[in-house]
MILUMGU-666469 format. One record per residue: y, z, x of N, C-alpha, C in turn. Coordinates in steps of 0.001 Angstrom, whole numbers, padded with zeros to 6 digits, always signed. Each point is the difference from the previous one (the first is absolute). Layout:
<nodes>
YZXYZXYZX
...
</nodes>
This chain:
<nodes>
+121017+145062+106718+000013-001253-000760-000275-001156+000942
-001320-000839-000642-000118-001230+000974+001333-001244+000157
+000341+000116+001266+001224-000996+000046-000736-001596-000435
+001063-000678-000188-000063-001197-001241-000806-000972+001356
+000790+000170+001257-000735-001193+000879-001763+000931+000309
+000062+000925-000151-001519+000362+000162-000726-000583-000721
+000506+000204-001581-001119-000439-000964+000026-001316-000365
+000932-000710+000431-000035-001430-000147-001281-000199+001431
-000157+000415+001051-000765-000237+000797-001208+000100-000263
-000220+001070-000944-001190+000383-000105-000949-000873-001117
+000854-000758-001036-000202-000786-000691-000512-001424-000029
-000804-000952-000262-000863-000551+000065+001214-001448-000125
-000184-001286+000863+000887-000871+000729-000795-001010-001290
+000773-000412-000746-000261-001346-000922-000108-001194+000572
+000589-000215+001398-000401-001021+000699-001628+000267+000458
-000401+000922+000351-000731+000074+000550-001230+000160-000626
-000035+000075-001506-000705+001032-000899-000328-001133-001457
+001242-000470-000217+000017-000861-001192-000984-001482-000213
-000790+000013-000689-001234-000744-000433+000704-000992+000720
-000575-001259+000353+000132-001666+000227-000488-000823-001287
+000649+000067-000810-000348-000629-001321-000597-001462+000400
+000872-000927+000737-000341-001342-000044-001312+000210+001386
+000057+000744+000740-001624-000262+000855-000949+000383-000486
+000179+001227-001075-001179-000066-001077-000043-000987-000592
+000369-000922-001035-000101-001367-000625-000440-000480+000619
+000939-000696+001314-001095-001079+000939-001035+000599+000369
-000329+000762+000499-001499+000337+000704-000900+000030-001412
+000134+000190-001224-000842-000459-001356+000144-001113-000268
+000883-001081+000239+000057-000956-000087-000778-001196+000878
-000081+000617+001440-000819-000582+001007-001202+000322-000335
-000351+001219-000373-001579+000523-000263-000536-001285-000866
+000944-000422-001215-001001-000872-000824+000006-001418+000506
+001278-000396+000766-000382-001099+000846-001228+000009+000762
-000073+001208+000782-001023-000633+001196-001253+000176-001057
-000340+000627-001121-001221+000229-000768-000278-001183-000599
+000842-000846-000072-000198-001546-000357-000697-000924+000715
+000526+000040+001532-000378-000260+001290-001138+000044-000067
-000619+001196+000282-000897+001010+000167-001233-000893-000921
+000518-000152-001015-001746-000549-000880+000243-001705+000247
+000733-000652+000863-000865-000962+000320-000799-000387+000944
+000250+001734+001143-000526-000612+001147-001492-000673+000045
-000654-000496+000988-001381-000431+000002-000246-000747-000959
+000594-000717-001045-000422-000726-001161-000042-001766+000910
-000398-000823-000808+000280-001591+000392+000561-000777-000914
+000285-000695+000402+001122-000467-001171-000353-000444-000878
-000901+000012-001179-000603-000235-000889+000022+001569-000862
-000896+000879+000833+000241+001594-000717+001040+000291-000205
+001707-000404+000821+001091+000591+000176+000579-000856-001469
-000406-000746-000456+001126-000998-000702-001186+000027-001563
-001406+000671+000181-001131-000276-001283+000662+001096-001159
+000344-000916-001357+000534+000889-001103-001354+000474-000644
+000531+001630+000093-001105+000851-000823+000326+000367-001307
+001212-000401-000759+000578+000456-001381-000415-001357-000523
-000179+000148-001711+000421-000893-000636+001179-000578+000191
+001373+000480+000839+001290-000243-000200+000121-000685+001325
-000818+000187+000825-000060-000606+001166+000522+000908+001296
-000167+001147-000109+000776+000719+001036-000612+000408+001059
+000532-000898+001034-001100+000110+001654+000847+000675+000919
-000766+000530+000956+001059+000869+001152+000846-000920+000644
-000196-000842+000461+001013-000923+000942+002067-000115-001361
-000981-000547-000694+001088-000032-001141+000614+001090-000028
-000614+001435-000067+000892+001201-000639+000994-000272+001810
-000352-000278+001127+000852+000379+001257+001337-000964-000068
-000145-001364-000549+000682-000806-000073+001022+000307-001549
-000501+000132-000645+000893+001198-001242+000537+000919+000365
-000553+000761+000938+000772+001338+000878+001504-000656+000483
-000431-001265+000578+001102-000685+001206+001358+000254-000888
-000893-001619-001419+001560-000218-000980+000317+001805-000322
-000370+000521-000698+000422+001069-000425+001079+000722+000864
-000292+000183+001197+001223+000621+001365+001207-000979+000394
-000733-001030+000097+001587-001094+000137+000605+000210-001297
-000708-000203-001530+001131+000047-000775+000521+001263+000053
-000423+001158-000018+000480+001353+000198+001341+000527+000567
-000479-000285+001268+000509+000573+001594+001206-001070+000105
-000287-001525-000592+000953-000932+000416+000634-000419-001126
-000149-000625-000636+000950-000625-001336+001097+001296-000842
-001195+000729+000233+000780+001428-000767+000705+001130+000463
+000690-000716+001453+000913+000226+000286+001013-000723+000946
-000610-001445-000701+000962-001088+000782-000076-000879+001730
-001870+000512+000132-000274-000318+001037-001123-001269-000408
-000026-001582+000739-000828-000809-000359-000929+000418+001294
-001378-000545-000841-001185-000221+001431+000411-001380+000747
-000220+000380+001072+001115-001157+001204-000580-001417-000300
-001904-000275-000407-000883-000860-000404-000242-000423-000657
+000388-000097-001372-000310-000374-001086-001152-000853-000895
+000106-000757+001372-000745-001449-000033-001547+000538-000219
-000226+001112+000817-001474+000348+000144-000601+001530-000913
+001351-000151-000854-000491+000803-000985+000516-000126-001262
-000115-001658-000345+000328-000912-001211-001030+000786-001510
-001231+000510+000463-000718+000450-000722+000505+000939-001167
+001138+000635+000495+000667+001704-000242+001061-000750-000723
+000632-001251+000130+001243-000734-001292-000468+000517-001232
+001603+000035-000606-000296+000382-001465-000287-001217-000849
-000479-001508+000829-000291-001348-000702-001306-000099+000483
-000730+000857+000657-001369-000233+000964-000781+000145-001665
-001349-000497+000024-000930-000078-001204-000512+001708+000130
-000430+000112-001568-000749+001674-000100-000515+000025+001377
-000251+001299+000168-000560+000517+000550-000544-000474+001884
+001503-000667+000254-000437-000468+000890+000020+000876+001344
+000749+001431+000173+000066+000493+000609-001402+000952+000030
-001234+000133-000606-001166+000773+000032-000966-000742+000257
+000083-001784+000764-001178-000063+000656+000917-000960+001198
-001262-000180+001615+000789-000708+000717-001098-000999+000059
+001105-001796+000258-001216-000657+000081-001083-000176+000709
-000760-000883+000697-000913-000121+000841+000713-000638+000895
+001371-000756+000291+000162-000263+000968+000959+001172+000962
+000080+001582-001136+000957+000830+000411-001134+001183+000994
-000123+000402+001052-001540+000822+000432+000821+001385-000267
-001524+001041+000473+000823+001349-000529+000824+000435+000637
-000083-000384+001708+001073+000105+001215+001030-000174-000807
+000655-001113-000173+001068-000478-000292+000515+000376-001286
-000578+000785-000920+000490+000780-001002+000473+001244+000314
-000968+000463+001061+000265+001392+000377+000921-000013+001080
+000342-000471+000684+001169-000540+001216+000788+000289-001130
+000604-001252-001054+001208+000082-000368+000136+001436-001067
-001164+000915-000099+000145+001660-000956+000474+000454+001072
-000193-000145+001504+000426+000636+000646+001968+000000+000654
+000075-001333+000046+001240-000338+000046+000852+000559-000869
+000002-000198-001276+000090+000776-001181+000321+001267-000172
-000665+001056+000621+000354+000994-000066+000910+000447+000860
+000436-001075+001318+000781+000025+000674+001305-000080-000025
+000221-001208-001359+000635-000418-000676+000807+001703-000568
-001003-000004-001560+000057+001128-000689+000771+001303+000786
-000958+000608+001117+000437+000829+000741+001557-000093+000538
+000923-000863+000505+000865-000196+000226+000894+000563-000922
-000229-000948-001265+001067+000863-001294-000515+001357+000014
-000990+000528+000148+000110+001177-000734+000612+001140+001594
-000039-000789+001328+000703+001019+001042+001712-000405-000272
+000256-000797-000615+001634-000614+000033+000570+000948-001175
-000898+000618-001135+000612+000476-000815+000242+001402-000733
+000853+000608-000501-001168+001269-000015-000340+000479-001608
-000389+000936-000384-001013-000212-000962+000740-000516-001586
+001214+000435+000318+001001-000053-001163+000627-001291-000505
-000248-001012+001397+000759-001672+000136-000633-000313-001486
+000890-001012-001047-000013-000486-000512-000732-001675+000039
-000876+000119-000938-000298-001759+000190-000476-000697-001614
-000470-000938-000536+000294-000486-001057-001297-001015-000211
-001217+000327-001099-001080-000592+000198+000228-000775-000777
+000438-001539+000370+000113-001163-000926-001229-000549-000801
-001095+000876+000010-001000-000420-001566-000193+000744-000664
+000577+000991+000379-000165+001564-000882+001209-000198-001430
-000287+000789-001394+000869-000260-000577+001606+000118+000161
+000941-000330-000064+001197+000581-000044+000743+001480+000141
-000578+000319-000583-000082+001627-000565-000526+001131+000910
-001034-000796+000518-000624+000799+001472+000253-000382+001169
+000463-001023+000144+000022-000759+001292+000706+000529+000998
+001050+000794-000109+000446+000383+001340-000596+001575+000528
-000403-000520+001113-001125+001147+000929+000742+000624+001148
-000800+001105+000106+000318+000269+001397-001320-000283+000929
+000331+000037+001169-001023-000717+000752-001566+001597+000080
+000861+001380-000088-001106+000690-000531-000959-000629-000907
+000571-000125-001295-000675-000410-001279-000885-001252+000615
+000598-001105+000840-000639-000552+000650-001453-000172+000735
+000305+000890+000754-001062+000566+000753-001270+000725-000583
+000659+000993-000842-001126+000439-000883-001189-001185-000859
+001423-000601-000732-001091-001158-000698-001102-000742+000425
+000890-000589+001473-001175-000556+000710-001029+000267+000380
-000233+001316+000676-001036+000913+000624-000620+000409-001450
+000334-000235-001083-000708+000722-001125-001111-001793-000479
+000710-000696+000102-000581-001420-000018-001012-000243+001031
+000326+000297+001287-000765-000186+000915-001558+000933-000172
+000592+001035+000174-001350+000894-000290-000688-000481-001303
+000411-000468-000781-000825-000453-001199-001214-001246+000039
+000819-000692+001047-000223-000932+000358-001404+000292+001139
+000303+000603+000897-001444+001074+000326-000617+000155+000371
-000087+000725-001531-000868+000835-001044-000786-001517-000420
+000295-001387-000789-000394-000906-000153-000898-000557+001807
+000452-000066+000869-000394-000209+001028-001607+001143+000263
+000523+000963-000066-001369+000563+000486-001452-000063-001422
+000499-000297-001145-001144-000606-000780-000606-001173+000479
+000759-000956+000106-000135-001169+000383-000867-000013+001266
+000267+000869+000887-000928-000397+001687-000949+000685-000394
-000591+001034-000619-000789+000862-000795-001328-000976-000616
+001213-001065-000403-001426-000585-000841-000344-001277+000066
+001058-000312+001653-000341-001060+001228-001208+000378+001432
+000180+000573+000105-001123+000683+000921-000145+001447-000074
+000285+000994-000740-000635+001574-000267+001408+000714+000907
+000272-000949+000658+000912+000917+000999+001434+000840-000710
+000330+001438+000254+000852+000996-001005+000466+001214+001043
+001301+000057-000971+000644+001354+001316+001385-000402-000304
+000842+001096+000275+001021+000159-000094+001015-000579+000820
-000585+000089+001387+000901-000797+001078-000842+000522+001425
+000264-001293+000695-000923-000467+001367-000023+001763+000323
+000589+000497+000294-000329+001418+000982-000642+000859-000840
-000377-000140-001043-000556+001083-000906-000251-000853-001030
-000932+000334-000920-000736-000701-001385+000347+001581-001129
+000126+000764+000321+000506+001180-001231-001541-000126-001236
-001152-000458+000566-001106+000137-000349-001078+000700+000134
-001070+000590-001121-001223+000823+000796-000314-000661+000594
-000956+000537+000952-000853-000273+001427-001479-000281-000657
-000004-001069-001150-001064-000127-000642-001142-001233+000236
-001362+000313+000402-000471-001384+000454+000169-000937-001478
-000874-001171+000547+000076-001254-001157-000728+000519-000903
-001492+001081+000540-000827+000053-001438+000878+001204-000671
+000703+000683+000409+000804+001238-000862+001364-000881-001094
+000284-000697+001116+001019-000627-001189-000081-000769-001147
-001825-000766+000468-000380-000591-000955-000835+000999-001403
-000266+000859+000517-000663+001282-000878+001692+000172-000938
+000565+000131+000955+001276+000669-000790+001031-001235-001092
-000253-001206+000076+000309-001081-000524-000994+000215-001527
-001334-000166+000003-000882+000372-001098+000159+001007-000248
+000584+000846+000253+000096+001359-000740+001103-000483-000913
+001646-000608+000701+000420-000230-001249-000170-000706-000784
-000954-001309+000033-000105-001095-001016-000755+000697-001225
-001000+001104+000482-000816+000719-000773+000778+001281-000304
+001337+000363+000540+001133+000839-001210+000374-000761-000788
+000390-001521+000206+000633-000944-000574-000595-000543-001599
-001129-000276+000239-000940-000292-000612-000182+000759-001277
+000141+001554+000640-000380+001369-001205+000856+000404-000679
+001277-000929+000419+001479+000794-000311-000045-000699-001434
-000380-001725+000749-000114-000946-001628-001007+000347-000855
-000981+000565+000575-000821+000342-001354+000237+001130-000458
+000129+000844-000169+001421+001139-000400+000927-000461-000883
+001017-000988+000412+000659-000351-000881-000577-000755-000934
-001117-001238+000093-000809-000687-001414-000169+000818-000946
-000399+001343+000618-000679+000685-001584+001054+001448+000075
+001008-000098+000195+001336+000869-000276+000317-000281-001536
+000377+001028-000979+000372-000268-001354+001749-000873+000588
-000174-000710-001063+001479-000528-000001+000402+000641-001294
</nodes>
């Protein structure tokens, strides 16, 4: 019979073995930060801040939306203020629509992206001070939902962020052609311009056949 200290030995150490729940989160959470980063490099400050939506949604804006979004997150919602306030009046719940999705012309992209970076410095702090279970309380969320754990936290954000993008890499796409997943890899074929452009008319001309198909479909 295997003695009890054998087979406890032989058995696999939960310290040693057991997932890192919260360094998985952050390291998905950083991924969509720096992918934010990432699509403004090389732009000038005109491309970085030019709205391509009817709604107005430009890359500089989505980084500076990134910012408010993590201070209110990481900080209010769990009782931590951003030390500055002053210089991120934009993110008040009295600031005009939409003032956190563009920066002005006297704000450059340096200085937007400096303070995303601070920010996550910020952010990062709460989330090493706490662990995944800490309680915190999202004062715009309804009543009913409002108290979080900083998991639920984390998830949300990184689910916002990446959404956010996903909006980013359309946007530089159809600012200068430039596309890819992230600086060390693009997760793209190895396709020249005339293949991609062959392959662009191929779908406008699926696109095209799909609607005429449906015109003369019985209803």
């Amino acid at each position: 019979m295997e003695s009890t200290q054998t087979a406890a030995a032989s058995e696999p150490s939960d310290a040693v073995n057991a997932p890192d729940h919260k360094a998985t989160l952050q390291r998905y959470l950083q991924a969509a930060r720096d992918a934010l980063l990432w699509k403004l490099d090389g732009l000038d400050e005109r491309a970085a801040r030019w709205p391509s939506t009817p709604t107005g949604t430009n890359l500089l804006g989505l980084v500076r939306h990134a910012a408010g979004v993590e201070i209110d997150y990481f900080g209010r919602t769990f009782g931590r203020a951003w030390p500055t306030p002053e210089e991120v009046a934009w993110a008040a719940e009295d600031a005009e629509d939409n003032a956190d999705m563009w920066a002005t012309a006297e704000d450059s992209t340096d200085s937007v992206v400096d303070l995303y970076r601070r920010v996550w410095t910020f952010a990062d702090e709460t989330i090493a001070a706490l662990d995944l279970d800490a309680l915190g309380r999202v004062l715009w969320w309804p009543a009913e939902i409002a108290d979080v754990t900083l998991f639920q936290v984390m998830v949300h954000v990184t689910s916002d962020l990446t959404r956010h993008a996903g909006h980013a890499d359309i946007l530089r796409e159809l600012t200068d052609g430039s596309a890819g997943l992230r600086a060390d890899g693009d997760n793209l074929p190895p396709l020249s311009d005339q293949e991609w452009s062959a392959y662009v008319q191929r779908l406008r001309g699926v696109a095209e056949e799909a609607q005429r198909r449906a015109d003369v479909r019985p209803t």
